[in-house]
C-alpha positions in Angstrom: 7.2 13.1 11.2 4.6 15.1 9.5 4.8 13.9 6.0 6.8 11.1 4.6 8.0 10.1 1.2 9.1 6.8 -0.4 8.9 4.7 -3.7 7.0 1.5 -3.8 7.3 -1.2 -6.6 4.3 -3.2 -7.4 4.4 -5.8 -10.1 5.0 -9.1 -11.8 8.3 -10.3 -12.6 7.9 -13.7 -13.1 5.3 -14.2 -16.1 6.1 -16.1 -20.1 5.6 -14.5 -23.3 4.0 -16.6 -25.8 6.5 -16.9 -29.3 4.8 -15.8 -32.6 1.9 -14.0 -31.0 1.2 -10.4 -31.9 -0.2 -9.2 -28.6 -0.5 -10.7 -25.1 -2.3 -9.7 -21.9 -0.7 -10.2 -18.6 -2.1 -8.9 -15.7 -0.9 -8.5 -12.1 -3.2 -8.6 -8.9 -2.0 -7.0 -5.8 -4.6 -7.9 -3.5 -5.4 -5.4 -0.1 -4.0 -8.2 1.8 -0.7 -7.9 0.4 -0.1 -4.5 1.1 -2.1 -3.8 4.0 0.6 -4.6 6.9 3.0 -2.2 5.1 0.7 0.6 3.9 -0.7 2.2 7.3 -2.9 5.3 7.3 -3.7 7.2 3.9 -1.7 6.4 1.0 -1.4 9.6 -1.3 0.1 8.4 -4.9 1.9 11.1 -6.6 3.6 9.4 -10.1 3.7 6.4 -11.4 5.8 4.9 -14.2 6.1 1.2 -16.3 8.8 -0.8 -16.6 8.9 -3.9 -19.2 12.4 -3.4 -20.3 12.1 -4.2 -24.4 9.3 -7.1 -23.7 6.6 -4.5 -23.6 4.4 -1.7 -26.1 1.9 -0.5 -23.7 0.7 -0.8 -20.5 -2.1 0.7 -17.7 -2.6 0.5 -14.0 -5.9 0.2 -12.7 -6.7 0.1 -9.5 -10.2 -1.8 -7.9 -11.1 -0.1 -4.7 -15.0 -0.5 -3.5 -16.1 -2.6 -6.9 -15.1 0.5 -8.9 -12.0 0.1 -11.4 -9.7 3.6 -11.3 -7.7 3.9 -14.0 -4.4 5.6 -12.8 -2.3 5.5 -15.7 -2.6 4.6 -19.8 0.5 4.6 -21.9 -0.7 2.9 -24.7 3.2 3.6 -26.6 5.5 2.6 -24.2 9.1 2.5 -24.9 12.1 1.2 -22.8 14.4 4.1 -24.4 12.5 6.9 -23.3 10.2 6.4 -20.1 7.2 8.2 -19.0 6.7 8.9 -15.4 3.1 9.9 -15.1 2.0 12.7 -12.4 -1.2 12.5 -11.0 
């Protein structure tokens, strides 16, 4: 085929928020490893969206390709009731 389409989730789903704190970084890694067996040829990202269910307020995805950090998306008021998906 030509073209192709699909939806790929990238994340971390097993991580612990700590109680009486007002903020809290977690970040997840992907490294090229990971993806490289199932990602073949160019990869052409169209949207994106976050997903915390009621645990999060705001959220980016960067992405580190040749020691340069892209950011691809910054929703600094994220809300589980009404989510964003972010075109590129």
């Amino acid at each position: 085929r030509p073209k192709d389409a699909d939806v790929l989730t990238i994340g971390s789903v097993n991580f612990t928020l700590s109680p009486n704190r007002e903020s809290e970084t977690i970040m997840g890694v992907c490294p090229n490893n990971c993806t490289k067996n199932i990602l073949l040829g160019p990869i052409y990202v169209t949207s994106a969206t976050h997903y915390m269910h009621l645990a999060g307020r705001k959220m980016s995805i960067t992405i580190k390709r040749d020691d340069m950090l892209i950011t691809v998306t910054n929703e600094p008021t994220y809300s589980y009731y009404s989510p964003q998906v972010i075109t590129l």
